[in-house]
C-alpha positions in Angstrom: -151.8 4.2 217.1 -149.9 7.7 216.2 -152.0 10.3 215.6 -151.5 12.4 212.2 -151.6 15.9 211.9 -153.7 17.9 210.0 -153.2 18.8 206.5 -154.6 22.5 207.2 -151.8 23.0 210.0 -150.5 26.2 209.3 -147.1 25.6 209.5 -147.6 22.5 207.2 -149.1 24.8 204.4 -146.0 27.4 205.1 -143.6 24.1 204.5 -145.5 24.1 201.4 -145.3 27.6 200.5 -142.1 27.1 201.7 -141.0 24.5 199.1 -143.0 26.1 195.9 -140.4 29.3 196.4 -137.5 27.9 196.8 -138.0 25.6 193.6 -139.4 28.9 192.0 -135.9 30.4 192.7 -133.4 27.2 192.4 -135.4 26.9 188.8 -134.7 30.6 187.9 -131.0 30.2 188.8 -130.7 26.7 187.4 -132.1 28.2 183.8 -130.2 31.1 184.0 -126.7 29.9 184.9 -127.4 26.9 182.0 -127.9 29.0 179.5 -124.7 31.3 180.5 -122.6 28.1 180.3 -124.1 26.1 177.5 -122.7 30.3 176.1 -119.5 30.5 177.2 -118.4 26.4 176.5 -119.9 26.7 173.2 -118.8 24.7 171.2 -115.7 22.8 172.7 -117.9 21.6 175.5 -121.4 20.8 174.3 -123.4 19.6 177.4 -121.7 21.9 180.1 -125.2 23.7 180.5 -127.8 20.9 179.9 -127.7 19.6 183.1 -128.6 23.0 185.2 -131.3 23.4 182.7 -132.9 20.6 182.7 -132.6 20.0 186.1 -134.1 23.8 186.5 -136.9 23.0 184.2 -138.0 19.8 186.9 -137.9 21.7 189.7 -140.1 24.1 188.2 -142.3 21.7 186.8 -142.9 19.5 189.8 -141.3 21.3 193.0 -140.0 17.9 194.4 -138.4 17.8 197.7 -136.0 15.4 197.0 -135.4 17.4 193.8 -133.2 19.8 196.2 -130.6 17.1 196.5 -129.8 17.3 193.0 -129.4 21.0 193.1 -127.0 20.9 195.9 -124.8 17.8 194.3 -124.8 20.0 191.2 -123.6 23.3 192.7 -120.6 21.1 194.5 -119.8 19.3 191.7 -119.5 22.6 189.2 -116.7 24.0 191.6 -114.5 20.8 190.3 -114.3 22.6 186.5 -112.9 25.9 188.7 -110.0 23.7 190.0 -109.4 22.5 187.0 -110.1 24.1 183.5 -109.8 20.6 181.7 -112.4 19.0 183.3 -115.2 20.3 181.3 -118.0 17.8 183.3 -120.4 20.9 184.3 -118.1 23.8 183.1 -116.3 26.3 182.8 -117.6 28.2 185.3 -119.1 31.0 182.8 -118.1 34.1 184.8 -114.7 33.5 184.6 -115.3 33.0 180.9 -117.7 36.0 180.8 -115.8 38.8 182.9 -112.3 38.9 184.4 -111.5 38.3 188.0 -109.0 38.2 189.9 -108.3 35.3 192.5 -110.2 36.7 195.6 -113.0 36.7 193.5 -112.5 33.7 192.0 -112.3 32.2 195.7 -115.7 34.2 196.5 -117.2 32.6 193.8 -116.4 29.0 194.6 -117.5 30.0 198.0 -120.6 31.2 197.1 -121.2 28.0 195.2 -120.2 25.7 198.0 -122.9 28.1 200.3 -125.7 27.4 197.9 -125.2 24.0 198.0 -125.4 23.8 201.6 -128.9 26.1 201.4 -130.1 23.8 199.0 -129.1 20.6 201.0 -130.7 22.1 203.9 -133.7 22.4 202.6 -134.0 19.4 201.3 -133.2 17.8 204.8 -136.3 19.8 206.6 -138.9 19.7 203.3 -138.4 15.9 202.8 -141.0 15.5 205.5 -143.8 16.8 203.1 -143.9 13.7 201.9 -145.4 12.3 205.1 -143.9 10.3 207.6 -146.6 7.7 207.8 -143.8 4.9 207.3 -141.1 6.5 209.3 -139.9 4.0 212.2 -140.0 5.9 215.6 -139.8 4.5 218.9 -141.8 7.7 220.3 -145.3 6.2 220.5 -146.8 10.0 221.2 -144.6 11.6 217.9 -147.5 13.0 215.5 -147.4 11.7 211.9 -146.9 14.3 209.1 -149.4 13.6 206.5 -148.4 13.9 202.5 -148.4 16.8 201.7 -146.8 16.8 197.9 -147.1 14.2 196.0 -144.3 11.4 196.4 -142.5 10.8 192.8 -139.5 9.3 194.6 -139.6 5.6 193.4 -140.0 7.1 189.3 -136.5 9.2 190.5 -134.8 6.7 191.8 -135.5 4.6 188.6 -134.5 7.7 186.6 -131.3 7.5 188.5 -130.5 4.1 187.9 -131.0 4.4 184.3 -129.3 7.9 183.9 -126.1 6.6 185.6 -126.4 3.2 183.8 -126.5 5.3 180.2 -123.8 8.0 182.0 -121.2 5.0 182.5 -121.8 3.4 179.3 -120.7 7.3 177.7 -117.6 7.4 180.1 -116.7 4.2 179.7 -117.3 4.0 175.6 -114.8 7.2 175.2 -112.3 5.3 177.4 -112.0 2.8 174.1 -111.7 5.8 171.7 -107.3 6.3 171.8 -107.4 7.6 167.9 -106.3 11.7 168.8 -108.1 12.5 165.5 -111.4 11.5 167.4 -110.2 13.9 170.4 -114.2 15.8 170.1 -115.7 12.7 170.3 -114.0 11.7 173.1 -114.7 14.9 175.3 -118.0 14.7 174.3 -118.7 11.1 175.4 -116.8 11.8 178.3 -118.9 14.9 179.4 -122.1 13.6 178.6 -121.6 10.8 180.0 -119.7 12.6 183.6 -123.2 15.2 183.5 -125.7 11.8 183.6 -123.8 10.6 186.2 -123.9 14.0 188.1 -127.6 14.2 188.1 -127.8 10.4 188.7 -126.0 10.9 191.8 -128.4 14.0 193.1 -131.6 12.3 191.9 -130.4 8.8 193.5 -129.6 10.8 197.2 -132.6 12.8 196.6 -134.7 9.1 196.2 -133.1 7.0 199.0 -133.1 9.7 201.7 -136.8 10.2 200.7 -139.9 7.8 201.7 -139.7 5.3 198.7 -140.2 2.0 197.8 -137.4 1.8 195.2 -134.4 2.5 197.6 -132.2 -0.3 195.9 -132.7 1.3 192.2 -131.7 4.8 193.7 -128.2 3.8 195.3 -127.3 2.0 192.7 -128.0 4.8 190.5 -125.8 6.9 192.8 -123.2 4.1 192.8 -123.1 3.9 189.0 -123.5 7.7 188.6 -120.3 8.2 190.8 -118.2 5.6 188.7 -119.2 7.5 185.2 -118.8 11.0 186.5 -115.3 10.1 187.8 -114.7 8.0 184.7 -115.5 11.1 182.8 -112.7 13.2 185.0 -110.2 10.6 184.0 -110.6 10.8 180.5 -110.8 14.4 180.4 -107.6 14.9 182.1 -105.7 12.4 179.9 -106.7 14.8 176.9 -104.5 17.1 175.7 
């Protein structure tokens, strides 16, 4: 039978340590950059912000692993809105909005967006293991098991995500039925809610079935469905005029 590691190996606690700081900071910048959009949309685009915050507030609150997968999917998918202005799923960027810039900068930002997603994606890949690996097929008989070291909340997320992108599509899919053009801020506003519940469905969903869980089934569907009502959402926005 595999052996298990201790949970006093040092470099176990400095995973730990580890994962409470990089939450500490993705929470920080979440928060922050939320509130700057949720500023600069106001009030043609009333969700734009709500997603980095709230997704900031659960990474401060619980410092999940699989938590990280949402930050990166969000920090890809809020370069879309810098392609294109009309897509207001996660945007406008609020710099642009905020300060001038010319198009180098405007690259550099996108850049730096795509770069954070990557850091946060990393992390997620390497602090996953917190949660132990006492389940994890291996056909090394002398591998050492990790033991859990933060508390596993993946089977509640992937149920989150299923039900997130199941509400998400129902959004997208309502303001597809809404043609009157005197109901054009309804419509945007269905759309974008329902495109930024897909967008964390999607990250919450990865973050779950990449994770030790029993609920695997709930979290790709959620990323299925998630993916169907944030690109739902881009459709209807870019029919608008």
């Amino acid at each position: 039978m595999p052996k298990t590691l201790p949970s006093t190996d040092p470099n176990l606690l400095k995973g730990v340590q580890r994962l409470a700081r990089s939450h500490y900071i993705w929470a920080a910048l979440f928060i922050t950059f939320g509130l700057l959009t949720q500023y600069a949309a106001a009030p043609r685009h009333l969700f734009s912000g709500l997603p980095f915050i709230i997704v900031g507030l659960a990474c401060l609150r619980w410092r999940d692993p699989a938590l990280l997968a949402t930050v990166a999917v969000l920090f890809a998918l809020s370069v879309v809105p810098m392609l294109n202005s009309k897509i207001g799923v996660l945007g406008p960027d609020p710099l642009p909005q905020l300060t001038s810039l010319g198009r180098l900068e405007f690259a550099a930002l996108a850049l730096g967006k795509l770069l954070l997603m990557y850091t946060a994606f990393n992390q997620f890949v390497y602090l996953r293991f917190l949660y132990g690996t006492a389940q994890a097929a291996t056909d090394e008989p002398g591998l050492l098991h990790i033991p859990e070291m933060v508390p596993n909340r993946t089977n509640a997320q992937a149920r989150w995500a299923r039900g997130l992108a199941v509400a998400g599509m129902l959004c997208a899919v309502g303001a597809v039925f809404i043609t009157s053009i005197e109901l054009e801020p309804l419509i945007r506003a269905g759309a974008e809610l329902g495109g930024s519940l897909g967008a964390v469905a999607i990250g919450l969903g990865l973050g779950a079935a990449f994770s030790p869980t029993r609920e695997r089934p709930a979290a790709l569907l959620g990323v299925g469905l998630g993916l169907i009502g944030y690109l739902t959402a881009v459709v209807v926005l870019l029919r608008l005029p």
